[in-house]
Each structure stands twice: as structure tokens, then as C-alpha cells.
N, C-alpha and C positions, 0 to 999 in steps of 0.2 A: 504493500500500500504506500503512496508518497506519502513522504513525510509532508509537516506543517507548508513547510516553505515554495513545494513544488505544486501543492494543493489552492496555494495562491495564486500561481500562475494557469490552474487546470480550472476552469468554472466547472466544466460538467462532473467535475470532483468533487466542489464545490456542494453541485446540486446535491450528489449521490449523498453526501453528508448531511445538507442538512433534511431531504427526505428520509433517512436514517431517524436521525435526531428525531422526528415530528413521527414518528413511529407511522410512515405510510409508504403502503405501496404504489411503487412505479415498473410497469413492466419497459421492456426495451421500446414498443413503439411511440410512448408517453415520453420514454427519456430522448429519444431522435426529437421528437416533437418540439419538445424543449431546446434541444440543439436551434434547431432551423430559427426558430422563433426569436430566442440571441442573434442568429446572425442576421436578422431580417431588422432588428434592434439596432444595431451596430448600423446596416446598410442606409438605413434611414433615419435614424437620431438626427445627426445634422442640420437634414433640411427638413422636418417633421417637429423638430423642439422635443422627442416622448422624455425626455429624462436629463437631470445636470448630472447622473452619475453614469460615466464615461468606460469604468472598467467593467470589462466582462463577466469576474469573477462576484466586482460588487453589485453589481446588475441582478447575480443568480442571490446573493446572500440576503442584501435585501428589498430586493420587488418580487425575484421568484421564489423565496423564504416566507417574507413575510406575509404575503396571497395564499399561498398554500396552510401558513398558519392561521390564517383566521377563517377558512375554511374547518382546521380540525379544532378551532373554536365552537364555532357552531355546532358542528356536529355531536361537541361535548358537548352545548346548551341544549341537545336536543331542538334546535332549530332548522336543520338542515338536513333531513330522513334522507338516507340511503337508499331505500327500498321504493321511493316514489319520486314522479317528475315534480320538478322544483322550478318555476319561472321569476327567474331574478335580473334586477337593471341593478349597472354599472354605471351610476353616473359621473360624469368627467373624466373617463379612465386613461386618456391621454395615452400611455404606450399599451392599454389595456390591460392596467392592476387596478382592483386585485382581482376583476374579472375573468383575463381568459387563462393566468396560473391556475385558478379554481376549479374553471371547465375539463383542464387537460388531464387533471388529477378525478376529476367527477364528471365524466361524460354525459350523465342521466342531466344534469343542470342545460334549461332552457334560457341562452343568456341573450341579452338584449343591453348591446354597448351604444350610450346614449352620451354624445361626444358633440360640441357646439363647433368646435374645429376642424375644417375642411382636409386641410392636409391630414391632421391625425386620423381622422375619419379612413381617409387611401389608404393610410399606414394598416391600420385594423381589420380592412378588408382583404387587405392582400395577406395579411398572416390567418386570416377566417379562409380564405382561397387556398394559401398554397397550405396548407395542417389541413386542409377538406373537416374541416368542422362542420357537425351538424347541428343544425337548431341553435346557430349564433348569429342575430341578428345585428347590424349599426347603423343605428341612426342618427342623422345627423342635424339635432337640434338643440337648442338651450333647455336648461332643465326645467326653467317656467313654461316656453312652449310644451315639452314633455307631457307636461303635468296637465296642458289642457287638449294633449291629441285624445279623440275617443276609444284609438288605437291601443293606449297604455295606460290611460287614465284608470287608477281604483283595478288594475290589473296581475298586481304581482305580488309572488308570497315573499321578496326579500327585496329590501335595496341594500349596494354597499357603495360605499364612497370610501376614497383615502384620498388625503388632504386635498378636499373639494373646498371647503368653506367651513367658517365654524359654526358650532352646530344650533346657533337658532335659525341662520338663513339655509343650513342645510335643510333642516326639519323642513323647512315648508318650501323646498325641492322636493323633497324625496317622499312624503307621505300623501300625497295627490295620488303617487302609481302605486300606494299600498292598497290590497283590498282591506277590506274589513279582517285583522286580526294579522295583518301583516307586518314583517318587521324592516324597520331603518338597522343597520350596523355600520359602526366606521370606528374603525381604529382612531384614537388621542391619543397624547402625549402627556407631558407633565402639569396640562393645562385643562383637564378631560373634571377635573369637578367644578371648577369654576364653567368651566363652557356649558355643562348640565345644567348648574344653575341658573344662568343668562339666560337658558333655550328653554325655561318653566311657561313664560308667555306664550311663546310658540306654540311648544307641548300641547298645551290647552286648549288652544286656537283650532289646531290640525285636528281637536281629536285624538291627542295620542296621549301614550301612559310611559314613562321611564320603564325599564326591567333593569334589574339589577346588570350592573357590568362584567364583562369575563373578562380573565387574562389573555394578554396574547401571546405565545410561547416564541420569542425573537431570540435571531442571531447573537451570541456571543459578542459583548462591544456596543449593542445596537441599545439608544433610548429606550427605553422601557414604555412599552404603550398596554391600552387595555380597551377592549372594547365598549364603546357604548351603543346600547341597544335602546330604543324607542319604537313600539307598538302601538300601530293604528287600532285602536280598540272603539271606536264611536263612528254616527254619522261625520263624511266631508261636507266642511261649509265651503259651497259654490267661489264664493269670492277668491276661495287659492288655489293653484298657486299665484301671485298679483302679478302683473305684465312683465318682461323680461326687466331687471336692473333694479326692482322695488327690493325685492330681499335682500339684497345686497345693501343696499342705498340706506336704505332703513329696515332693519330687522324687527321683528315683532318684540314687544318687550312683555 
């Protein structure tokens, strides 16, 4: 096995390690997949903007690490069944985390990458084209339009976001394509109880209820983050999500 140092230089070493670590399985044509997927990373970073993290290896530890972990978050919360089709939006996924790490790892996931970004948008099509992915849809709209297509609207059993927005203007992105009893997830950082707090307004507004937060099991090194979960549990009030730039401009308080 290389040592530490050659391990740095090898991503899909990398990978092997920390699907190891996250106690999951990857068979050979998930880890090819994985392969292609980096180089298609690499190919397009530049003119696409997916990522400011430039190496390979940190590329696998923490975007293709930390997507796959919070996937086996979920699936320890009991949120994310094995055994049944799951329709989840990705929103802002930019080089498509923590979205299509998740799918490559859980094929049965019905994903739907919902990307405001024209170029990103090519980028995610062409890794949905060339990995022949099925049941991965991209759409290419803001997450306020999202939230008012009839397409998506009140339609999915999960959202995940990672660093989209904090999380009051997230909420009221992401709980319009909740159905009833669906959940928001997005990884935080050392800011994840104060941002809870701010997004109580919100919460209330959407219709939704906090759940208790899980841990997210990250690389060796890496910030410490933990998920926070928000469930659509009541009727949507029509008014949201409000026109493209309101959530932002002004968040619900």
C-alpha cells in the first residue's frame, strides 16, 4: 500500500481511503466513474469556475469525501432509505457536490441539479452524458424560479445545498420543492447554531420545523461541520419563494 506521502500524490488512493474510512462500498465501475469525473473536473475548472480547490487529490478528500459523507449521514438519520426511490434537488451545486458524489455511490437516488449558471450547467451535463447517468436531471434556473416551476414545486423528498447561502435565505430556497414532510440538509460550519437561530423566522414562515442536527464524519484536517436538517412539516404559503434576489437582499427574520 503507499505510504502517506505517495497517497498524496495518488487521488484515487485518496478516494479508496476515504470510502474505506466512511465504511462504504464502491465497486470498480463507481471507482472508474469517479476517475472520469476528476478528470472532467480538472478539464473544465478553469473556464467553468466549479471549484478554488485546484489539486486532485484535495478535490477527492474534500468534495468527493465530504458528499459521500453526508450521504452516510442521512442514511444514519434514517432519512435517506436504501430500499426505495428517493427524489432529491441539489441546489447550487456548481461542480455538482454534494449531488452527483451521492448518486455515484446510490444509484436508486432520483437527482435533479438545479444550477443558475450557464457554463456550470454544460459542465454537469457533460459529466451526466459521459458517466451515462440515469435519472439525473439539470436544470438550469435560480433557486427562486425553482421554487415557482410547477415542475419541482412541493416535489421532492430531500434538498441538499453546501455553501449555497446561509441558512435563512437558504430555507426559503429550498422548502418550496419540499413536499409535505420533506427535508432541507446542508452541511455548516462553526457558524451552524447561530445561522439556526437567524433562520427561526424563516422556519416558521416556510412551514418548517428544525430536526435535530447530525454529525458529518470529514477528512482528517478538515473544519468540523454538522448537518443541519429542516423539515417541511405544514401547508406552503403561496407568497414563496419571493422573486429572484429578495432572499438574499432581505432575509426573513
Amino acid at each position: 500500500m503507499p505510504d502517506g506521502d505517495s497517497a498524496a500524490l495518488d487521488p484515487m488512493h485518496a478516494l479508496d481511503l476515504e470510502i474505506e474510512r466512511l465504511g462504504i462500498e464502491c465497486d470498480v465501475a463507481t471507482r472508474m466513474a469517479f476517475s472520469s469525473y476528476l478528470d472532467l473536473i480538472q478539464e473544465w475548472n478553469q473556464r467553468a469556475g466549479l471549484t478554488a480547490i485546484s489539486k486532485s487529490t484535495e478535490v477527492v478528500r474534500r468534495l468527493f469525501s465530504e458528499s459521500i459523507a453526508l450521504l452516510v449521514a442521512l442514511r444514519g438519520a434514517q432519512l435517506l432509505p436504501t430500499d426505495e426511490a428517493v427524489r432529491v434537488a441539489d441546489l447550487g451545486p456548481g461542480g455538482g457536490f454534494p449531488g452527483l458524489p451521492m448518486r455515484l455511490i446510490a444509484p436508486g437516488l432520483q437527482l435533479v441539479l438545479i444550477e443558475s449558471k450557464g457554463r456550470r450547467c454544460e459542465f454537469l451535463e457533460t459529466v451526466v452524458a459521459n458517466l451515462g447517468l440515469a435519472n439525473v436531471l439539470v436544470v438550469n434556473e435560480r433557486a427562486e424560479d425553482a421554487g415557482r416551476d410547477e415542475a419541482l414545486r412541493e416535489s421532492f423528498d430531500l434538498v441538499v445545498a453546501r455553501a449555497v447561502a446561509p441558512l435563512p435565505v437558504l430555507v426559503e430556497y429550498a422548502l418550496p420543492l419540499l413536499r409535505a414532510g420533506g427535508v432541507l440538509a446542508t452541511p455548516k460550519g462553526s457558524r451552524a447554531a447561530e445561522e439556526l437561530a437567524e433562520a427561526r423566522g424563516a422556519i416558521e414562515a416556510l412551514g418548517g420545523v428544525a430536526l435535530e442536527a447530525v454529525p458529518l464524519s470529514i477528512p482528517e484536517g478538515a473544519p468540523p461541520q454538522q448537518v443541519l436538517l429542516v423539515q417541511r412539516d405544514s401547508d406552503l404559503n403561496d407568497r414563496y419563494p419571493r422573486r429572484a434576489g429578495m432572499p438574499s437582499k432581505r432575509p426573513l427574520a
